[in-house]
C-alpha positions, 0 to 999 in steps of 0.5 A: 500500500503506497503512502504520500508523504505525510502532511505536517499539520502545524507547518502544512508542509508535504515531504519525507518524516525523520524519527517520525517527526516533520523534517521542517518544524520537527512537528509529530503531527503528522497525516499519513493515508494511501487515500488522504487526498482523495477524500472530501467528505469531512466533520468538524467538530469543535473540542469542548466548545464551551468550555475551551471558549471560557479557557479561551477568555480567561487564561487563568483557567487554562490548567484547572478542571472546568465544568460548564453547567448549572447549579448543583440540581443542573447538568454539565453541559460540557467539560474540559478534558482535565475535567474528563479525565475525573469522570465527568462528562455532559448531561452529567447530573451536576451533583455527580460531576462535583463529587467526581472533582470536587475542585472543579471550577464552575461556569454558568453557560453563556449561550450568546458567547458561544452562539457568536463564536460558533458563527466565525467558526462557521463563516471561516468554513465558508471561506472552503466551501458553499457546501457547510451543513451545520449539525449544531452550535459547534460542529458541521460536515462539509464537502469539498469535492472540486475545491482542489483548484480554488485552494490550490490543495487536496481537501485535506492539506485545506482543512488542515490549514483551517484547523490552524486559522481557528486556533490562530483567528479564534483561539479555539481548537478543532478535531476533523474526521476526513472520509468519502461519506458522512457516517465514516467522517463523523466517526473519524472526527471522535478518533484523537480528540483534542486537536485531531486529524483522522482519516478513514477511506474506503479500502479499511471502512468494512474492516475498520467498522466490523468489531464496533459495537451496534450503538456506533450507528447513527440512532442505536441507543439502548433500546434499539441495541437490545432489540438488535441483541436479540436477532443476533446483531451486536457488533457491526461485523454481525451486520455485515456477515448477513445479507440485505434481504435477510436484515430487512426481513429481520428488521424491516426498512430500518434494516436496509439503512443499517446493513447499508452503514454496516457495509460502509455504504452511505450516499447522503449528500452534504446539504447547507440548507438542513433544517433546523428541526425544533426549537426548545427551551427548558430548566431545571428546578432548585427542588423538585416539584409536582404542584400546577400553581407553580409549574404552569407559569415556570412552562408559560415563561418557557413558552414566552422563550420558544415563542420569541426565538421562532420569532427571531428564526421566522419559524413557525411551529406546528406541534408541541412537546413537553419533556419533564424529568422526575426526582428519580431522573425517569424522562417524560416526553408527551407531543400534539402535532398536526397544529395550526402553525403558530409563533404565539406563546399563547398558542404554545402554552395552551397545548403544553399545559393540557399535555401538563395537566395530564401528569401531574399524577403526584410525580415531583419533577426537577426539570420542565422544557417546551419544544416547537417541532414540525416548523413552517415559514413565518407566513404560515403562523397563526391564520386560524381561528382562536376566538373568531378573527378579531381574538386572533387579532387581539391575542397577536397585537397583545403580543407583539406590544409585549415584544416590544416593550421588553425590547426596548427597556428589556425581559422584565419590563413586561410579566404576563398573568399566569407568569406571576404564579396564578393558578387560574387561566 
C-alpha cells in the first residue's frame, strides 16, 4: 500500500518524516493515508466548545478542571478534558460531576458567547466551501469535492490549514474526521480528540467498522441495541456477515439503512440548507416539584422563550412537546402535532399545559422544557381561528406590544398573568 508523504499539520508542509517527526518544524503531527487526498467528505467538530471558549477568555483557567453547567440540581453541559479525565462528562447530573472533582471550577453557560463564536467558526468554513451543513452550535460536515483548484490543495492539506486559522483567528481548537461519506467522517472526527486529524477511506471502512459495537450507528441507543441483541446483531461485523434481504426481513426498512452503514455504504449528500428541526427551551428546578400553581407559569415563561426565538428564526411551529424529568431522573416526553402553525406563546402554552395537566399524577419533577417541532415559514403562523378573527387579532397585537416593550427597556419590563404564579387561566 503506497503512502504520500505525510502532511505536517502545524507547518502544512508535504515531504519525507525523520524519527517520525516533520523534517521542517520537527512537528509529530503528522497525516499519513494511501487515500488522504482523495477524500472530501469531512466533520468538524469543535473540542469542548464551551468550555475551551471560557479557557479561551480567561487564561487563568487554562490548567484547572472546568465544568460548564448549572447549579448543583443542573447538568454539565460540557467539560474540559482535565475535567474528563475525573469522570465527568455532559448531561452529567451536576451533583455527580462535583463529587467526581470536587475542585472543579464552575461556569454558568453563556449561550450568546458561544452562539457568536460558533458563527466565525462557521463563516471561516465558508471561506472552503458553499457546501457547510451545520449539525449544531459547534460542529458541521462539509464537502469539498472540486475545491482542489480554488485552494490550490487536496481537501485535506485545506482543512488542515483551517484547523490552524481557528486556533490562530479564534483561539479555539478543532478535531476533523476526513472520509468519502458522512457516517465514516463523523466517526473519524471522535478518533484523537483534542486537536485531531483522522482519516478513514474506503479500502479499511468494512474492516475498520466490523468489531464496533451496534450503538456506533447513527440512532442505536439502548433500546434499539437490545432489540438488535436479540436477532443476533451486536457488533457491526454481525451486520455485515448477513445479507440485505435477510436484515430487512429481520428488521424491516430500518434494516436496509443499517446493513447499508454496516457495509460502509452511505450516499447522503452534504446539504447547507438542513433544517433546523425544533426549537426548545427548558430548566431545571432548585427542588423538585409536582404542584400546577407553580409549574404552569415556570412552562408559560418557557413558552414566552420558544415563542420569541421562532420569532427571531421566522419559524413557525406546528406541534408541541413537553419533556419533564422526575426526582428519580425517569424522562417524560408527551407531543400534539398536526397544529395550526403558530409563533404565539399563547398558542404554545395552551397545548403544553393540557399535555401538563395530564401528569401531574403526584410525580415531583426537577426539570420542565417546551419544544416547537414540525416548523413552517413565518407566513404560515397563526391564520386560524382562536376566538373568531378579531381574538386572533387581539391575542397577536397583545403580543407583539409585549415584544416590544421588553425590547426596548428589556425581559422584565413586561410579566404576563399566569407568569406571576396564578393558578387560574
Amino acid at each position: 500500500m503506497h503512502f504520500a508523504d505525510p502532511l505536517c499539520r502545524d507547518c502544512i508542509t508535504t515531504g519525507p518524516a525523520r524519527s517520525g517527526r516533520c523534517a521542517s518544524c520537527g512537528s509529530p503531527r503528522l497525516l499519513a493515508h494511501p487515500e488522504r487526498d482523495a477524500l472530501t467528505i469531512a466533520h468538524i467538530d469543535c473540542d469542548a466548545f464551551y468550555a475551551a471558549i471560557e479557557k479561551r477568555d480567561d487564561p487563568s483557567l487554562a490548567d484547572k478542571p472546568l465544568i460548564v453547567g448549572g447549579g448543583r440540581r443542573g447538568v454539565v453541559a460540557t467539560c474540559c478534558y482535565i475535567a474528563r479525565t475525573y469522570g465527568v462528562h455532559s448531561a452529567m447530573p451536576m451533583f455527580k460531576a462535583l463529587a467526581a472533582c470536587p475542585h472543579a471550577t464552575v461556569i454558568p453557560p453563556d449561550m450568546q458567547k458561544y452562539a457568536r463564536v460558533g458563527r466565525e467558526v462557521r463563516a471561516l468554513l465558508f471561506e472552503l466551501t458553499p457546501l457547510v451543513e451545520p449539525l449544531s452550535i459547534d460542529e458541521a460536515f462539509v464537502d469539498l469535492t472540486g475545491t482542489e483548484r480554488l485552494h490550490r490543495a487536496s481537501a485535506a492539506e485545506t482543512l488542515a490549514r483551517f484547523a490552524r486559522r481557528v486556533e490562530d483567528e479564534i483561539g479555539i481548537s478543532v478535531s476533523i474526521g476526513l472520509s468519502y461519506c458522512k457516517f465514516l467522517a463523523k466517526i473519524a472526527s471522535d478518533f484523537d480528540k483534542p486537536r485531531g486529524f483522522s482519516v478513514l477511506g474506503r479500502a479499511e471502512a468494512k474492516a475498520f467498522l466490523a468489531d464496533k459495537s451496534v450503538r456506533t450507528i447513527w440512532g442505536i441507543g439502548k433500546v434499539a441495541e437490545s432489540r438488535l441483541a436479540r436477532e443476533g446483531f451486536r457488533t457491526i461485523g454481525d451486520l455485515q456477515r448477513r445479507s440485505e434481504i435477510e436484515v430487512m426481513k429481520l428488521l424491516g426498512n430500518e434494516g436496509r439503512r443499517l446493513w447499508r452503514l454496516a457495509n460502509g455504504l452511505d450516499d447522503r449528500t452534504v446539504n447547507p440548507e438542513r433544517e433546523t428541526k425544533g426549537i426548545s427551551a427548558e430548566t431545571t428546578f432548585d427542588a423538585d416539584l409536582s404542584d400546577a400553581g407553580t409549574l404552569r407559569p415556570i412552562l408559560f415563561r418557557l413558552c414566552e422563550k420558544v415563542a420569541k426565538r421562532l420569532k427571531a428564526a421566522d419559524l413557525a411551529a406546528a406541534s408541541v412537546t413537553l419533556k419533564l424529568k422526575s426526582g428519580d431522573f425517569k424522562l417524560r416526553t408527551r407531543s400534539r402535532s398536526g397544529l395550526p402553525a403558530t409563533q404565539l406563546a399563547s398558542r404554545l402554552f395552551e397545548n403544553a399545559d393540557a399535555l401538563l395537566k395530564a401528569e401531574l399524577d403526584g410525580t415531583r419533577y426537577r426539570l420542565i422544557g417546551i419544544g416547537a417541532g414540525d416548523l413552517v415559514d413565518a407566513a404560515e403562523a397563526d391564520r386560524g381561528d382562536l376566538t373568531g378573527d378579531a381574538g386572533l387579532a387581539r391575542v397577536k397585537s397583545r403580543e407583539a406590544a409585549v415584544d416590544a416593550l421588553r425590547e426596548r427597556y428589556g425581559a422584565d419590563a413586561v410579566v404576563r398573568g399566569i407568569a406571576l404564579g396564578s393558578n387560574g387561566r
